[in-house]
Each structure stands twice: as structure tokens, then as C-alpha cells.
C-alpha positions as CSV (number, residue, x, y, z in Angstrom):
1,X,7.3,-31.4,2.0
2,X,5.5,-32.4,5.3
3,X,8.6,-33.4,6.7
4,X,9.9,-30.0,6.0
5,X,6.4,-28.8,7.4
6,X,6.9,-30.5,11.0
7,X,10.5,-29.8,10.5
8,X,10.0,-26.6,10.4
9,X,7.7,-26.1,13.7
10,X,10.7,-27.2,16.1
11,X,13.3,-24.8,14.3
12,X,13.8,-21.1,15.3
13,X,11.8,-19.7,12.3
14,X,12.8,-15.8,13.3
15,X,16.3,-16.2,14.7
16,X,17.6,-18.3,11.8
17,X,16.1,-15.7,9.7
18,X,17.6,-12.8,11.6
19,X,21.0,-14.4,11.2
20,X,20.6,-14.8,7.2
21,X,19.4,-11.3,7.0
22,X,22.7,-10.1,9.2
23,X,25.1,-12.0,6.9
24,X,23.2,-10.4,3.9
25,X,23.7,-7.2,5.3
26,X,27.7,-7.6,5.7
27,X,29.7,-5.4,3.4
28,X,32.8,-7.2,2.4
29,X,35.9,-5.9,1.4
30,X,35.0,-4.1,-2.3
31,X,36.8,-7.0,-4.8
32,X,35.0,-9.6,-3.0
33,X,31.9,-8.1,-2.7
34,X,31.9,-6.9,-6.9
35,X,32.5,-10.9,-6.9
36,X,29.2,-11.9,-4.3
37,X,26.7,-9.3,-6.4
38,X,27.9,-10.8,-9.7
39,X,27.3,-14.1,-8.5
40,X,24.4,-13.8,-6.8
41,X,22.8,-12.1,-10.2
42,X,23.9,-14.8,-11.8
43,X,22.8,-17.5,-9.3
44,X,19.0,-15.8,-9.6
45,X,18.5,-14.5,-13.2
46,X,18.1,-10.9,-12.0
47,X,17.3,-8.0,-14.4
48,X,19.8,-5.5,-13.9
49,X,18.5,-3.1,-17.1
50,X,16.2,-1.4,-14.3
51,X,18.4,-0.8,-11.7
52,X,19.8,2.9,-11.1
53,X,23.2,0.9,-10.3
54,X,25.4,-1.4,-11.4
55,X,25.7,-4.8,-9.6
56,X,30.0,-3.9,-8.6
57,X,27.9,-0.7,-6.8
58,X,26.0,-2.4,-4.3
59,X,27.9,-2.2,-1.0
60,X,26.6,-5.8,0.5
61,X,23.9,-8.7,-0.6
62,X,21.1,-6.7,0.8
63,X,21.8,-3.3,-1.1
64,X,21.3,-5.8,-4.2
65,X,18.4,-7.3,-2.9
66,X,16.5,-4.2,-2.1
67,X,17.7,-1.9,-5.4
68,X,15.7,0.5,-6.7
69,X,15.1,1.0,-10.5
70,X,16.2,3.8,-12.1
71,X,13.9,7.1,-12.9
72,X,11.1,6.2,-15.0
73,X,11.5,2.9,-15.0
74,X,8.0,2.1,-14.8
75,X,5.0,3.6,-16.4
76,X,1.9,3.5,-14.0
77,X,-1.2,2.3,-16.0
78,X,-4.5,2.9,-15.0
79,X,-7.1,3.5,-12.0
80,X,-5.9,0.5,-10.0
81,X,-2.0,-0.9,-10.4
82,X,0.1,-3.3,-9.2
83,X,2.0,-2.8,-5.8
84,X,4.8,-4.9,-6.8
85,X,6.6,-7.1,-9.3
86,X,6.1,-10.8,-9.2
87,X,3.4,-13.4,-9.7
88,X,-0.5,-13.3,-9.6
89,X,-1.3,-16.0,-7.7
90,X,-5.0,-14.8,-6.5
91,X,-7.0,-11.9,-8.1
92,X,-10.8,-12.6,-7.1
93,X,-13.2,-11.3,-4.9
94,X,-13.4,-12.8,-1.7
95,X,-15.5,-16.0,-0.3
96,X,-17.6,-15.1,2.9
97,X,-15.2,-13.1,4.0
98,X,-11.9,-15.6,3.5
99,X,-9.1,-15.7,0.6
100,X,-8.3,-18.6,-1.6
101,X,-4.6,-19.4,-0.1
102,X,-4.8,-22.6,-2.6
103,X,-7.1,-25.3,-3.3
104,X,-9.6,-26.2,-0.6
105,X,-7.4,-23.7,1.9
106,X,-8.7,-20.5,2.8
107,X,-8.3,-17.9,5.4
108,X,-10.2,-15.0,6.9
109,X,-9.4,-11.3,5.9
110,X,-9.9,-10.2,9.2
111,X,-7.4,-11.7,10.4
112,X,-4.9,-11.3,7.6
113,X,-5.9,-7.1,8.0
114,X,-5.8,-6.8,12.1
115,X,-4.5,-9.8,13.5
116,X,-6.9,-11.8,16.0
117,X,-8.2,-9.5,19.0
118,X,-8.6,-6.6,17.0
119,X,-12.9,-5.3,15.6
120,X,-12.8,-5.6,12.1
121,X,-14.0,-2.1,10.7
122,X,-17.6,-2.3,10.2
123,X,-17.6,0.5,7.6
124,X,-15.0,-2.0,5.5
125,X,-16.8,-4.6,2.9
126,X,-13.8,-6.4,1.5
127,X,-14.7,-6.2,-2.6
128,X,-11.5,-7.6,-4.2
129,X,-8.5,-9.3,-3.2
130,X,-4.8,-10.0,-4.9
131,X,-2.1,-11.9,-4.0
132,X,1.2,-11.4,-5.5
133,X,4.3,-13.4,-4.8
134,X,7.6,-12.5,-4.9
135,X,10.8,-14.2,-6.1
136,X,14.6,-13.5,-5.5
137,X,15.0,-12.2,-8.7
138,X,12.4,-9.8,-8.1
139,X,12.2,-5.9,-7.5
140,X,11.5,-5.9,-3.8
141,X,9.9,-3.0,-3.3
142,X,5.9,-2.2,-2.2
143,X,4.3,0.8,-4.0
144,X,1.0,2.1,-3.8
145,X,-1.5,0.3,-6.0
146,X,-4.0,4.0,-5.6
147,X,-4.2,7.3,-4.7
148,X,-5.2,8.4,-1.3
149,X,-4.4,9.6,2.0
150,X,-2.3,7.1,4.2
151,X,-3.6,6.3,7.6
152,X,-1.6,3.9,9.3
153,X,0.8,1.5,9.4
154,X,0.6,-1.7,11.4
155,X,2.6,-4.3,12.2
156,X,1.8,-8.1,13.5
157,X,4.2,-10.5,14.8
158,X,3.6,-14.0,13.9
159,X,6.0,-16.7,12.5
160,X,8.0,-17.2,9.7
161,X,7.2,-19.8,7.4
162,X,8.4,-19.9,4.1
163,X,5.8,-19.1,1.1
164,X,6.7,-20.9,-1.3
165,X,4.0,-23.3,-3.8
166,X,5.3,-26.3,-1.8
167,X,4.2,-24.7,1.9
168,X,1.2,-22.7,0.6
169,X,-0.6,-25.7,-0.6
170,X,0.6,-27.6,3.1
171,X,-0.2,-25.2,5.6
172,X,-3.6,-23.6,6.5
173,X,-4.0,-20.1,7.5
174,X,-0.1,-19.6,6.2
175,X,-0.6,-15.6,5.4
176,X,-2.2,-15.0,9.1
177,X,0.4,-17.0,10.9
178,X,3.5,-15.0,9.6
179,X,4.0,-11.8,10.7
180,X,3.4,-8.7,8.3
181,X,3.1,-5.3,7.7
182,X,-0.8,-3.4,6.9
183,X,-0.9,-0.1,4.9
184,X,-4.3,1.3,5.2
185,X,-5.0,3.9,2.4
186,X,-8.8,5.9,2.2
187,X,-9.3,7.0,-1.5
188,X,-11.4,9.9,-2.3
189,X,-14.2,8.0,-3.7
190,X,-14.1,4.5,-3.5
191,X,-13.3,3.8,0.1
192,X,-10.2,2.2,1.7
193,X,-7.7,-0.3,0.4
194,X,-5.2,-2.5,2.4
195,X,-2.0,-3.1,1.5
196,X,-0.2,-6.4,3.2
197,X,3.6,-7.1,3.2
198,X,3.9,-10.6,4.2
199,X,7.1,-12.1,6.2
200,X,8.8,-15.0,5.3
201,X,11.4,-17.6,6.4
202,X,14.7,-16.9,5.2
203,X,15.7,-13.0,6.8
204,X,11.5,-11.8,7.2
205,X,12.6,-8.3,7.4
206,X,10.5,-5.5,6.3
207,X,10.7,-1.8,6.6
208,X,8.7,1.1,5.9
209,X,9.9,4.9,5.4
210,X,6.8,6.1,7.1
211,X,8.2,4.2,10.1
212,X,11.4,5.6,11.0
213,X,13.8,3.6,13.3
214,X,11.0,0.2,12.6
215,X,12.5,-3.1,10.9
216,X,10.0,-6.6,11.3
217,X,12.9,-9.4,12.8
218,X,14.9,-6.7,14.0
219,X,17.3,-7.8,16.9
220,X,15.4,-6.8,19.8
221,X,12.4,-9.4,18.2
222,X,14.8,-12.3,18.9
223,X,14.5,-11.3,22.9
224,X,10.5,-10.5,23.0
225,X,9.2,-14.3,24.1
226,X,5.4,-12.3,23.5
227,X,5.9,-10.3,20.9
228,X,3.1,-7.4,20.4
229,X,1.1,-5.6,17.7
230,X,2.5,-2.2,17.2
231,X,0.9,0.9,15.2
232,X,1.9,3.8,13.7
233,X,-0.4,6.5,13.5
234,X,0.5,9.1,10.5
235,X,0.3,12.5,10.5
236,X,-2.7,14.1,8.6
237,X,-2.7,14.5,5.1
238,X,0.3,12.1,4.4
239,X,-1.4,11.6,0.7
240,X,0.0,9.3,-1.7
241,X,-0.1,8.8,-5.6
242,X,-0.2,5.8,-7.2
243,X,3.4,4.5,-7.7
244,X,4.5,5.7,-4.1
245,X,6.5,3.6,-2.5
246,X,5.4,1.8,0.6
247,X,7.6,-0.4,1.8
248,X,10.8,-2.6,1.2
249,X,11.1,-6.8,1.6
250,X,14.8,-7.9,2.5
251,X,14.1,-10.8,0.7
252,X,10.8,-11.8,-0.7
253,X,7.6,-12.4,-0.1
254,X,4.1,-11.9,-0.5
255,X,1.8,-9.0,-0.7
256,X,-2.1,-9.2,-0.5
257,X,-3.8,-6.3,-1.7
258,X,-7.7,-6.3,-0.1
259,X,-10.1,-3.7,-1.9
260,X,-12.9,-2.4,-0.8
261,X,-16.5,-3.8,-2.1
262,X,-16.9,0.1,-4.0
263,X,-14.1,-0.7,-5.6
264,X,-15.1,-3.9,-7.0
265,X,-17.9,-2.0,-7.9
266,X,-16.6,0.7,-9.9
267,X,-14.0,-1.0,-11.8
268,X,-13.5,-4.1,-13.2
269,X,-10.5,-6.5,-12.3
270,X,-8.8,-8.9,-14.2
271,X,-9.6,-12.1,-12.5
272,X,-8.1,-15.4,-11.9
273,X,-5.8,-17.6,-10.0
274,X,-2.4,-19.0,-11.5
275,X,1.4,-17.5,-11.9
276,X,1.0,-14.7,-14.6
277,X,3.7,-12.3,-14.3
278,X,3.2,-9.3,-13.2
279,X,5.2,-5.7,-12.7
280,X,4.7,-3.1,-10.7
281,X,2.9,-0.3,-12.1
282,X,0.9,-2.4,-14.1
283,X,-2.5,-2.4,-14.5
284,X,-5.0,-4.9,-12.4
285,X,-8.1,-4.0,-14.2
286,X,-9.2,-5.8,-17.2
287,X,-8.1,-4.6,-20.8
């Protein structure tokens, strides 16, 4: 792995990722592609039983890849829910202000919310944090894990390292290097909650329906040398339930949930740090 790790430095992280993401996106002639989706359900063990179409429906890899599930689906359980399917990796509160990335590796929420030149919210007292990765065969879309009014939507360029066990345990400060995607949500009574879509190697696209015309590693990335931190302001009032949908990974990733300290205060999470499984919907409280 640390071979792959300096590897990895040298190689075009974004490009090569823009490039898988462009083949994904490639709709083939209709036999052939029936033949790609049922492979490539096979190839990853993806549940289909969800999905509001069949595998032969899907026009290209990436259709597949981003599906959504069928109406009602999923049952949303409780105050505080999952944003997403996949694994709890992290689900504590935070240490002086830094998550657990993985044994004796830890890095700073501030970062991971608003990048590095931006003033950390002074109103904000991080409370709770959860990480939650995501596998092929999992449901790729980002929900909301409350209720509450959505304020922005911010995105920060970084690179594109892969997430996987092997390069979280290798490389510090792996969640604030790659570039991502922050949903900030104020809830009526418990203060605001951040919702991060993390980038990875391997296509690193992300998209948002409250930002219309925005993609992460679109095209016109590959020709920004600098690229900058973009926002975008919404509308007022643009309130959400829980179970909303945020956003949508092109092929997965990672999403860190950070809650505020009234949260952590009102309610109480299940902790720990391992791979559980986890759906979206699901509850993150205890019992």
C-alpha cells in the first residue's frame, strides 16, 4: 500500500477519474448495454429489490450507479437518520475539535467544513460526528439526516485519493485533501448540522439538485491549474425533511455528518467505530 500511496502522488488523480466517469457515462447500443448492467450487478453483489428499475432499463453504467429506489423504499426512523447507505466507520463526538480518520490519524473539522482560509463559525460547537462509507454496491445517493432549512451549498476542490481501509489508515488528513461537497442545514431547535459528500479516486463526481448546471470533476476542472472554492447561496426558506435528498456520488464515497454540540446534547447517539452496516433512513440514535 505505500507504494500505491507514493504511486499515487505522481498520477493525474482528477483526469484519470474524469475519464472513468466519461466511459461510465457512455450509453451503448441497448443489447450491449442490458449485457454491461447485468454484469456489472453481478460483478458487485448489488441489491436490485429497491430499485424503481430493472437493471436492462438503465441507459449506461452511471444510470445504474446512481439509481434511485423505488417509492417507499425506506422508512425514516427517528429524530436523527442516516444520510446514506453504507458502513459506520466513525460515530463519536469529536476530539479537540478533530475526527478519528483511523487509529492515531485525525483531522480538524474546520477544515473538513470550510476548507483552509475560511473563519470557522463561532456560533458552531461541533457535538457529534459520523462517518459513513460507501461501496459499489451501494445506493449512492445523500439524503438529509434532519429537518431544517437549507442554507448553502459549498464546494472545495482538493484531490482525489481513494478511500478505501487500505489508504485511510496510510494517509493523514485524507477527508480534507479530497475535494467535497458541504450541506449546511439550521434545525429549528437544535442548531445546524453539516452534511459532507466526500470525493474519491475513481470518476469523484458529485452533483447536487440545488446546484443546477454544478458537477465536482466536471471537464472544465481538468483545465483550472488553481482550482477555487465555489458557493451556492439558496433561496430563503428552501426547508427540508428528513429523507430529502441532497446529493448524488457517481461512484462512492464517503460522507461525514458533523452535529452540532445541542444536538449531542439533546439526543443520544449510538456510538462507536467499526463497519456496521448501515441504510439510509435509519436511525443514528441509540435503541
Amino acid at each position: 500500500m505505500k507504494d500505491l500511496v507514493i504511486l499515487m502522488k505522481f498520477i493525474p488523480q482528477n483526469f484519470l477519474s474524469f475519464v472513468c466517469g466519461y466511459l461510465a457515462r457512455l450509453e451503448l447500443p441497448r443489447v450491449i448495454q442490458r449485457v454491461f448492467n447485468r454484469l456489472f450487478v453481478l460483478a458487485f453483489g448489488i441489491d436490485m429489490s429497491e430499485s424503481e428499475l430493472r437493471s436492462e432499463q438503465f441507459r449506461s453504467i452511471e444510470d445504474l450507479f446512481t439509481r434511485k429506489l423505488e417509492e417507499g423504499a425506506r422508512r425514516v426512523q427517528g429524530e436523527v437518520i442516516s444520510p446514506s447507505d453504507g458502513f459506520l466507520a466513525v460515530s463519536m463526538a469529536p476530539l479537540d475539535g478533530s475526527v478519528i480518520q483511523a487509529k492515531g490519524i485525525n483531522y480538524p473539522i474546520k477544515e473538513l467544513l470550510l476548507g483552509s482560509k475560511r473563519e470557522f463559525d463561532q456560533q458552531f460547537t461541533p457535538g457529534w460526528v459520523s462517518t459513513i462509507y460507501l461501496a459499489p454496491h451501494n445506493y449512492h445517493r445523500v439524503h438529509s439526516p434532519v429537518s431544517g432549512e437549507l442554507l448553502s451549498v459549498r464546494y472545495i476542490p482538493g484531490k482525489l485519493w481513494p478511500v478505501n481501509k487500505a489508504a485511510v489508515l496510510k494517509i493523514p488528513r485524507l477527508f480534507v485533501q479530497n475535494e467535497r461537497l458541504v450541506f449546511e442545514i439550521e434545525t429549528k431547535s437544535h442548531g445546524k448540522v453539516y452534511v459532507v459528500m466526500v470525493g474519491a479516486f475513481n470518476v469523484g463526481r458529485m452533483e447536487s439538485s440545488f446546484w443546477p448546471k454544478f458537477a465536482s470533476n466536471s471537464w472544465k476542472r481538468q483545465f483550472e491549474a488553481s482550482p477555487v472554492e465555489k458557493e451556492m447561496k439558496l433561496p430563503a426558506s428552501t426547508m427540508l425533511e428528513k429523507g430529502d435528498e441532497l446529493g448524488v456520488f457517481l461512484l462512492g464515497s464517503t460522507v461525514v455528518t458533523v452535529f452540532s454540540k445541542d444536538f449531542a446534547d439533546a439526543f443520544e447517539f449510538y456510538q462507536g467505530q467499526g463497519d456496521e452496516t448501515i441504510r439510509m433512513g435509519q436511525s443514528l440514535l441509540k435503541g
